[in-house]
C-alpha positions in Angstrom: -8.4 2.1 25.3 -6.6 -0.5 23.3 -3.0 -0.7 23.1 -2.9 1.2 19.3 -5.4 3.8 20.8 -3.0 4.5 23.8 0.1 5.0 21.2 -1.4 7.5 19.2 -2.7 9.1 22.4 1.0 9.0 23.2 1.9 10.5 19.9 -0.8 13.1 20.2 0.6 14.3 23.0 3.7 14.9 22.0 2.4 16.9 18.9 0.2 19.2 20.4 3.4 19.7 22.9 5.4 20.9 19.9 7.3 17.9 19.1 8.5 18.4 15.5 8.5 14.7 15.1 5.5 14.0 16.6 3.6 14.5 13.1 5.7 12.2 10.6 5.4 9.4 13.9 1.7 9.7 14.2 1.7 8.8 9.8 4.0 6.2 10.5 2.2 4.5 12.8 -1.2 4.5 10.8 0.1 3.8 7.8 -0.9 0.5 7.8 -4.6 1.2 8.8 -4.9 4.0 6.6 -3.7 1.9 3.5 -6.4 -0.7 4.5 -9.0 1.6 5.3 -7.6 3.3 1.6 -8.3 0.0 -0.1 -11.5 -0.5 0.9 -12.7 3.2 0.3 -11.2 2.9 -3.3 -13.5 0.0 -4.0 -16.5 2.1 -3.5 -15.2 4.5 -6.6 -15.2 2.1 -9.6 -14.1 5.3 -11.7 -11.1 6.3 -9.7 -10.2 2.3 -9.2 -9.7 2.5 -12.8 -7.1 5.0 -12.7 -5.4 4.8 -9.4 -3.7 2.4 -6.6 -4.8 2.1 -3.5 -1.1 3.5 -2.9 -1.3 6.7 -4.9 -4.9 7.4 -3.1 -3.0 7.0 0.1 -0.3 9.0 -0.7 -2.7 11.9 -1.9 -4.6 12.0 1.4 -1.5 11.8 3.4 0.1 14.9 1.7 -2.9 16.5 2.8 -3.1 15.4 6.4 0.3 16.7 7.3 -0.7 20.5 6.5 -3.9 19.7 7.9 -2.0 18.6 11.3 -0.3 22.1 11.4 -3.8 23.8 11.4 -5.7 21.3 13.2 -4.6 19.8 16.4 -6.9 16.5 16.8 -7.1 15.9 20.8 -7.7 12.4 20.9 -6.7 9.6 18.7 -10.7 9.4 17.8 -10.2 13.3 16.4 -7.1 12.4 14.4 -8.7 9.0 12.9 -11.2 11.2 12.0 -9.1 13.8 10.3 -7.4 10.8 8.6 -10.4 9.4 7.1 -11.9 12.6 5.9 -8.6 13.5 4.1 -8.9 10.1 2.4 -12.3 11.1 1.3 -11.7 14.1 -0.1 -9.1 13.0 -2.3 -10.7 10.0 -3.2 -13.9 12.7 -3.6 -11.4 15.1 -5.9 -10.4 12.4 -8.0 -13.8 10.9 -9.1 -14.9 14.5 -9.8 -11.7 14.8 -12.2 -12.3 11.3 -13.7 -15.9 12.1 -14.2 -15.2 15.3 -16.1 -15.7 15.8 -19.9 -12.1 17.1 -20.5 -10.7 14.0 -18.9 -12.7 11.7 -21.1 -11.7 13.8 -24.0 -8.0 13.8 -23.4 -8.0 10.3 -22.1 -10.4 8.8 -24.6 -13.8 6.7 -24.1 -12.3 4.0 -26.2 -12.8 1.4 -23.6 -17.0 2.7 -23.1 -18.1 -0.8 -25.0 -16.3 -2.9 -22.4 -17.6 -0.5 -19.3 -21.0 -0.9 -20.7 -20.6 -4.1 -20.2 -19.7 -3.6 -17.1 -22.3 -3.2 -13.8 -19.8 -0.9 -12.2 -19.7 1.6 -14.7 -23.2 3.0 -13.2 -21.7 4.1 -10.4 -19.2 6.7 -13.1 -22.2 8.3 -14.2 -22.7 11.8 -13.2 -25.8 11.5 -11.7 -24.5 8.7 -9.6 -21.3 10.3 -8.8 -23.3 13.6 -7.3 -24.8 11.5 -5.1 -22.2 9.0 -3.6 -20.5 12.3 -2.9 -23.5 13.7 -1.5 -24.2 11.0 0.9 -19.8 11.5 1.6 -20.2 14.9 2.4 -23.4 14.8 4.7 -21.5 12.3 6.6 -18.3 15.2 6.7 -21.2 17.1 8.6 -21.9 14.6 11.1 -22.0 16.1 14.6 -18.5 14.5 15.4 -19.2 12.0 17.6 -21.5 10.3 14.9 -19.0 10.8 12.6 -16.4 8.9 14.5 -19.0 6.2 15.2 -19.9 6.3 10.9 -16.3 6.0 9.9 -15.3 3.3 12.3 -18.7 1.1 11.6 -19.0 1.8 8.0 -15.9 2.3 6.3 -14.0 0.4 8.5 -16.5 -2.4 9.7 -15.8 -2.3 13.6 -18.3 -3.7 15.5 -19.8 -2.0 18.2 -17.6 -3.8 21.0 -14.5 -2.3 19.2 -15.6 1.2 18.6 -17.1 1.4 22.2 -13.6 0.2 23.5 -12.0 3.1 21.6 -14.1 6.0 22.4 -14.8 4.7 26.1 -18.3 4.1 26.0 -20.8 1.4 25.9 -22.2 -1.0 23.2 -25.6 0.5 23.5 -24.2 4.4 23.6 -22.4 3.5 19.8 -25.8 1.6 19.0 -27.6 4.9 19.4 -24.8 7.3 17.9 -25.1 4.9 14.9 -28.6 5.2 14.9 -28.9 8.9 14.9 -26.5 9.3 12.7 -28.1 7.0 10.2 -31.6 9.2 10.7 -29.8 12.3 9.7 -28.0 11.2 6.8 -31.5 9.1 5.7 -32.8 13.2 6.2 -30.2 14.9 4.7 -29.9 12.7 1.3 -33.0 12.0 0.4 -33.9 15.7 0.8 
């Protein structure tokens, strides 16, 4: 395990111990990841880039992963980066729902729809396109776990396989085929 692995072990620890510090020292410490990891995910939601900052993303997510570490006590820094991520989603998921609506285009105007159609990115506002990119989100929420970690670390994050292997213990070619079932069940799963 790499040295940032082995803090938040350290951290983890602590928190499942009942150290009412342990929580706001595990979101300090991964602030910085989960900012980056905030950024990238934001790019993948043209509609939500339009309203929001990376920052107010972040903060969203973290304001849910605090409760979330009250109910859910992640055993291993893979369970709580995990956690993290998923809270990112769903707000990130939330907010492109909101943007999408009709009531926020009413109140907040379409003014701008000339330029967006312009724009290639605006496909991926459209309802249709929105259901799915959430789709495809949520199926990976349903991962078996160890697929998931494996999805979140080589997708959203772009780890290669040496890195992820590092963190979860494992070898190259045990990731290799985590990532390979896990892309056969999502393949399954969305196109069904």
């Amino acid at each position: 395990m790499d040295a940032f692995g082995s803090q938040l072990q350290q951290i983890l620890n602590r928190l499942n111990a009942g150290d009412s510090q342990a929580a706001a020292d595990l979101l300090q410490a991964v602030y910085g990841q989960m900012r980056q990891h905030t950024k990238r995910m934001v790019s993948y939601f043209p509609g939500v880039q339009r309203w929001d900052e990376t920052d107010d993303v972040l903060d969203g997510a973290m304001a849910r992963l605090l409760p979330a570490l009250s109910e859910v006590r992640p055993g291993s820094a893979p369970e709580f980066l995990a956690l993290a991520h998923e809270e990112i989603r769903r707000e990130l998921l939330d907010r492109a729902r909101r943007y999408s609506g009709r009531s926020w285009r009413f109140t907040h105007g379409d003014d701008n729809r000339k330029t967006w159609e312009l724009d290639a990115t605006y496909a991926a506002d459209e309802p249709r396109d929105l259901d799915e990119w959430s789709s495809l989100h949520e199926e990976i929420l349903k991962l078996p776990a160890i697929e998931r970690v494996v999805t979140e670390l080589h997708w959203y994050h772009r780890w290669p396989g040496a890195k992820i292997a590092e963190l979860l213990q494992v070898t190259v070619q045990t990731v290799r085929k985590y990532w390979k079932s896990a892309k056969e069940l999502l393949r399954r799963r969305v196109s069904t």
